[in-house]
Structure formats: C-alpha cells, structure tokens
ChimeraX commands (.cxc) that place a marker at each C-alpha (Angstrom):
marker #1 position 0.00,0.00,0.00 radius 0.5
marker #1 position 1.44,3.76,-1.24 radius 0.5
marker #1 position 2.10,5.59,2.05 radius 0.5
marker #1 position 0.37,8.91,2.30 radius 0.5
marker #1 position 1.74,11.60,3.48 radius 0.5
marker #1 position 0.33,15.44,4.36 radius 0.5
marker #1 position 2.87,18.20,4.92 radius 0.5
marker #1 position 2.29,20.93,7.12 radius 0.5
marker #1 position 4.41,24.50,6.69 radius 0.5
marker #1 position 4.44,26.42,9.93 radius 0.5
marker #1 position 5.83,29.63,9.10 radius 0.5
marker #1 position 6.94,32.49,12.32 radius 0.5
marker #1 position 7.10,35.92,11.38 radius 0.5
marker #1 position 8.71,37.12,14.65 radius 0.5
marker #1 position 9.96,40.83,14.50 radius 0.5
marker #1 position 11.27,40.43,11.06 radius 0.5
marker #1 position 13.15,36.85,11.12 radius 0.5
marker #1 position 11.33,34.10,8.98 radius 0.5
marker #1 position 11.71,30.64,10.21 radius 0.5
marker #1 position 9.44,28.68,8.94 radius 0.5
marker #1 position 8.91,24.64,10.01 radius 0.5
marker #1 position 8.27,21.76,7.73 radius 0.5
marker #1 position 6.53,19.23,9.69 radius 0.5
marker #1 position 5.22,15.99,7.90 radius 0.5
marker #1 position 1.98,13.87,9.41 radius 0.5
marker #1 position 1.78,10.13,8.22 radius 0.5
marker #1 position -1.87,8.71,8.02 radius 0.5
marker #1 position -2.51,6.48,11.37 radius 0.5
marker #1 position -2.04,2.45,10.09 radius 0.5
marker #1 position -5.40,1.84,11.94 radius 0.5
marker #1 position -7.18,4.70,9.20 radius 0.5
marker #1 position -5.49,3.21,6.38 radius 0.5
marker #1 position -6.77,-0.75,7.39 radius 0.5
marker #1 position -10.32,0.78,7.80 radius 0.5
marker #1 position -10.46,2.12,4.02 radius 0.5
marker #1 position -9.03,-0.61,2.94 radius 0.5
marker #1 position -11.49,-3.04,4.52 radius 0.5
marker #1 position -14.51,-0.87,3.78 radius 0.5
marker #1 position -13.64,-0.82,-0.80 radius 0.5
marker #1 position -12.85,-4.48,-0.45 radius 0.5
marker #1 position -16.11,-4.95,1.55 radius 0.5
marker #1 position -18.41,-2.99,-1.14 radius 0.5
marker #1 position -16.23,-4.32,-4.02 radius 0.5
marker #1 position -17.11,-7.86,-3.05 radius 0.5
marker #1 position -20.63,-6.87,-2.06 radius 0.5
marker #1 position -21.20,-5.25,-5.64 radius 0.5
marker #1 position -19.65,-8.44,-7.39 radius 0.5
marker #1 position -22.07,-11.06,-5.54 radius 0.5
marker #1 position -25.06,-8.86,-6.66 radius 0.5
marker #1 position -23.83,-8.79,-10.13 radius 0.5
marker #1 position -23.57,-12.38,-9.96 radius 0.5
marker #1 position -26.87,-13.01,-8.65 radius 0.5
marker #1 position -28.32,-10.92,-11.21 radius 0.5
marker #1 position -26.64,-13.02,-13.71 radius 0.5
marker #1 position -27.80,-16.13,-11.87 radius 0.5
marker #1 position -31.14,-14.98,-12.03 radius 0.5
marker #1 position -30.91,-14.07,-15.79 radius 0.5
marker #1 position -30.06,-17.62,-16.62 radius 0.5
marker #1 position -32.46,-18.95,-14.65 radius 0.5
marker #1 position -35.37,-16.85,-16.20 radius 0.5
marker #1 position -34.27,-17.44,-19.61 radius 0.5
marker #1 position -33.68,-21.32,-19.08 radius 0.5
marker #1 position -30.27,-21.39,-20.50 radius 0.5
marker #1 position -28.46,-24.37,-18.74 radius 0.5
marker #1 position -25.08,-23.90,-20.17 radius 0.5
marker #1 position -25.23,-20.54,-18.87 radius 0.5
marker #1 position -25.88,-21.20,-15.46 radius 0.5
marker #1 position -23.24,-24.03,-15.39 radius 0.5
marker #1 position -20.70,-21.83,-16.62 radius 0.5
marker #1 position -21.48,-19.03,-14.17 radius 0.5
marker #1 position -21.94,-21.31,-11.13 radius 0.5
marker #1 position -18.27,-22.62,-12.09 radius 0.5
marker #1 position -16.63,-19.90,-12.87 radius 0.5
marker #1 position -17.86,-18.01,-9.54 radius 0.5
marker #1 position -17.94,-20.97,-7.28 radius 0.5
marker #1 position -16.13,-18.89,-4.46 radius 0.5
marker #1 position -18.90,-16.91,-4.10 radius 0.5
marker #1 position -21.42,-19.74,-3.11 radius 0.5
marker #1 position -18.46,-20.88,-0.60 radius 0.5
marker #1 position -17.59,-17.31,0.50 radius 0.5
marker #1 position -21.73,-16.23,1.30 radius 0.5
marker link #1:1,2 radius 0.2
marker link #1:2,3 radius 0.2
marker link #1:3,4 radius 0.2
marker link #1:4,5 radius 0.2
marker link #1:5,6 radius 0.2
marker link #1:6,7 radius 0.2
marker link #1:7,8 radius 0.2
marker link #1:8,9 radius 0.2
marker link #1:9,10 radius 0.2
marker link #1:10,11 radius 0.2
marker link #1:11,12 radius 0.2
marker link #1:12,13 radius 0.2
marker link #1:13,14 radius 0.2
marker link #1:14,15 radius 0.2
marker link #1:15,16 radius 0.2
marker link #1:16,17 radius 0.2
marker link #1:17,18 radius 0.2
marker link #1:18,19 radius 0.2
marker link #1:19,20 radius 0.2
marker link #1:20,21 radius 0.2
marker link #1:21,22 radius 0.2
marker link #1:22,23 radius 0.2
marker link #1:23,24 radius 0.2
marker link #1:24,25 radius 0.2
marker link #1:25,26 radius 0.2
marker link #1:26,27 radius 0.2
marker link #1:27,28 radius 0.2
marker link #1:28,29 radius 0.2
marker link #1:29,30 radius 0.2
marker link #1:30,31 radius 0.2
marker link #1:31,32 radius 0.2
marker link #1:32,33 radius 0.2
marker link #1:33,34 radius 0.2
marker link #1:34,35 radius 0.2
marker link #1:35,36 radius 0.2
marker link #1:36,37 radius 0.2
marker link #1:37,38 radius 0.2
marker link #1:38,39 radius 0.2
marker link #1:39,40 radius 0.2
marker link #1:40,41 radius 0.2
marker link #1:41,42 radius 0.2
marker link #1:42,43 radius 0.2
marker link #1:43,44 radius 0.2
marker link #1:44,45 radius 0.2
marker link #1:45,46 radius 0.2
marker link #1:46,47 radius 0.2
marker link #1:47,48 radius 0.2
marker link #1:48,49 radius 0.2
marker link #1:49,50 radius 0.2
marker link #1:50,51 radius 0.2
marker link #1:51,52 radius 0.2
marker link #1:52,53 radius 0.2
marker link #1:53,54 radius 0.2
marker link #1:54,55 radius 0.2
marker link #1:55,56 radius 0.2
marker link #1:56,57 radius 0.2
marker link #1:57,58 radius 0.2
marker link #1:58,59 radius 0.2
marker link #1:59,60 radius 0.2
marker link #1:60,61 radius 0.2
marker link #1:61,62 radius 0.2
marker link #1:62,63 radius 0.2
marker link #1:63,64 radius 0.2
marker link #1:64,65 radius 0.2
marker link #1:65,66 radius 0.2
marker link #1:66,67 radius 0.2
marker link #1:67,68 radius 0.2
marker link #1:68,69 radius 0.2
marker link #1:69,70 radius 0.2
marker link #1:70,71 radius 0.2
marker link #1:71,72 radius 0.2
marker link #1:72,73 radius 0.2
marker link #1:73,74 radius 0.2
marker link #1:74,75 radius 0.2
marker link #1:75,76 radius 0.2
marker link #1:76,77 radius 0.2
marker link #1:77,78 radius 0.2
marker link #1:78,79 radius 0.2
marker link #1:79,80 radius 0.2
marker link #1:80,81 radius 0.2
view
C-alpha cells in the first residue's frame, strides 16, 4: 500500500526573522486498514449482486449452459456467502 503523506508549513514571522517549520503527518495504520477493509467490503458486495443478477438471468431465460458456466466460474462466491 502507497504511504500517504500530508505536509504541514508552519511559518513564524517574529519581528522580522522568517523561520518557517516543515513538519510531515503520516496517516494512522489503523485509518489506512479501515479504508481498505470498507472498498474491499463494497467491491465484493457489488460483485455477488452482479452475480446473482446473472444467476437470475439464466435462470429466467432457461439457459443451462449458462448457469453451469457461471456457477463454475464463480464458485467462491457460493463458498464465500
């Protein structure tokens, strides 16, 4: 995972002398796990309705060799939910 990084300038303007103060913040592990494990948990979520859609679409049209090709090829899912 790309580390992300947000940069901070702190800048004193103290009777004339500039000093200024580069201070860098990383984002917190624990906020970085938490994004991560929300888009994997709507990515999966939106692939296992797209499936069942498909399912469905097979089973309304009667198309056998459709519906064994998508149970097969998407077996996880059945093992997963």
């Amino acid at each position: 995972m790309k580390k992300e990084k947000m940069s901070y300038r702190l800048s004193n303007n103290y009777q004339g002398f500039g000093t200024s103060i580069m201070a860098k913040r990383d984002l917190s592990f624990e906020i970085k796990l938490l994004a991560q494990l929300i888009m994997d948990e709507l990515i999966s979520e939106r692939n296992k309705a797209n499936f069942d859609n498909q399912i469905d679409r097979a089973l309304q049209s009667k198309d056998i060799a459709l519906f064994k090709q998508l149970s097969q090829d998407n077996q996880h899912y059945s093992i997963e939910y």
